[in-house]
C-alpha positions in Angstrom: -12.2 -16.6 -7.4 -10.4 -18.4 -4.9 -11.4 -21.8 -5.3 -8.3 -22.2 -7.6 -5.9 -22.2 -4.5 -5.0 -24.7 -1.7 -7.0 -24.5 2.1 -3.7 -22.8 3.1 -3.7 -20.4 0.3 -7.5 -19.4 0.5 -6.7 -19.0 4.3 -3.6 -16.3 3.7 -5.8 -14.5 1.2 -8.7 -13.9 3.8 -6.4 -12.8 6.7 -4.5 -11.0 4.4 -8.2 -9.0 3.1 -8.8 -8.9 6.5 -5.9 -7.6 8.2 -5.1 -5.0 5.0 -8.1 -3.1 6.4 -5.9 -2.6 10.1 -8.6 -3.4 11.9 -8.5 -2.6 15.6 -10.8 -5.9 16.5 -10.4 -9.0 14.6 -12.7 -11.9 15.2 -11.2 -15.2 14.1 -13.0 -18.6 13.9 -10.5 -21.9 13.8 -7.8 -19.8 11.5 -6.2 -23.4 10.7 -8.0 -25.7 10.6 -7.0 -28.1 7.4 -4.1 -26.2 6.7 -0.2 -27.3 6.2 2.1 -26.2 9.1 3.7 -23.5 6.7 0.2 -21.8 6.4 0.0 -22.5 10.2 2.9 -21.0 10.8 2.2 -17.8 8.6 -1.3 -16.8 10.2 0.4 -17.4 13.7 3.0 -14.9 12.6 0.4 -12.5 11.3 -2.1 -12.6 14.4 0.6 -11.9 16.4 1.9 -9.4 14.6 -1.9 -7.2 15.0 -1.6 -8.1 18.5 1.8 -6.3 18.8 0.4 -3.9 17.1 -3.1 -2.9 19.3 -5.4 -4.9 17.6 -7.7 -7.2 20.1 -8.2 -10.8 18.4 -10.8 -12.9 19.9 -9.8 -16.1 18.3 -11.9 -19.3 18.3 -10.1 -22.6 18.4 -10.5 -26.0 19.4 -6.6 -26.7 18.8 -5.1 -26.4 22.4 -2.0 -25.7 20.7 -2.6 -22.9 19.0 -4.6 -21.3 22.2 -1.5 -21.9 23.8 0.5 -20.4 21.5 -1.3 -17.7 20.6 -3.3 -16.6 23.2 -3.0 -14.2 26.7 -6.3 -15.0 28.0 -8.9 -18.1 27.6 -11.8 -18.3 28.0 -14.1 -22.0 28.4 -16.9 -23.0 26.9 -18.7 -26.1 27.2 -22.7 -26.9 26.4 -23.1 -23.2 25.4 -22.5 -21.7 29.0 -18.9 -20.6 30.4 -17.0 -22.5 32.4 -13.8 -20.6 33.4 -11.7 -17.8 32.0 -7.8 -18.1 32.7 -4.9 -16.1 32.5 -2.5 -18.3 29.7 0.2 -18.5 32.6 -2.8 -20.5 34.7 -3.0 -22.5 31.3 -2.6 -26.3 30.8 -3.3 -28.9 28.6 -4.8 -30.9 31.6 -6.4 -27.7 33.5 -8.1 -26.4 30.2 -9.5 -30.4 29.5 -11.2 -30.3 32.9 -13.0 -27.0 31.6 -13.9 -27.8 28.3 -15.3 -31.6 30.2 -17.0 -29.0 32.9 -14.9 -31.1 35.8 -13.7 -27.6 37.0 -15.3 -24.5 37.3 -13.8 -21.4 37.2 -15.3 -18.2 38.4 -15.2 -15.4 35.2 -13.9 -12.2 36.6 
């Protein structure tokens, strides 16, 4: 199985399952999270990549970074309930803080 390879390893082999099957939505849950910044930097490339390519990814992270990096719209979350949905050029470290602290609401279009 799997269990003989690094976090960053078992990471590459699931997106790589994944993404062999060209999926046209891709759902993916803090992609990662315990991994070295070459892994990081490899499943950034990747996402992006199916993005380019047509494929919706709804991607769940607490990493601001890689929201900001990766993403073209956010949506905000706090105590199970949404509390704003932003275009990433209305994106900030500070603005999306306030949202996940529910300090600021935003009305979801």
């Amino acid at each position: 199985g799997t269990s003989k390879f690094s976090g960053g390893n078992q990471q590459k082999l699931i997106l790589a399952r994944e993404i062999g099957e060209q999926p046209t939505v891709l759902l993916v849950g803090q992609p990662t999270r315990g991994v070295d910044i070459g892994a990081i930097e490899f499943i950034h490339k990747q996402l992006r990549a199916l993005r380019d390519a047509g494929c919706a990814v709804l991607l769940v992270s607490s990493e601001l970074d890689e929201i900001l990096a990766l993403a073209d719209r956010v949506v905000v979350m706090n105590a199970g309930r949404i509390t704003g949905e932003l275009s990433i050029d209305e994106c900030d470290e500070r603005r999306l803080g306030l949202l996940m602290a529910a300090q600021e609401e935003r009305a979801v279009a």
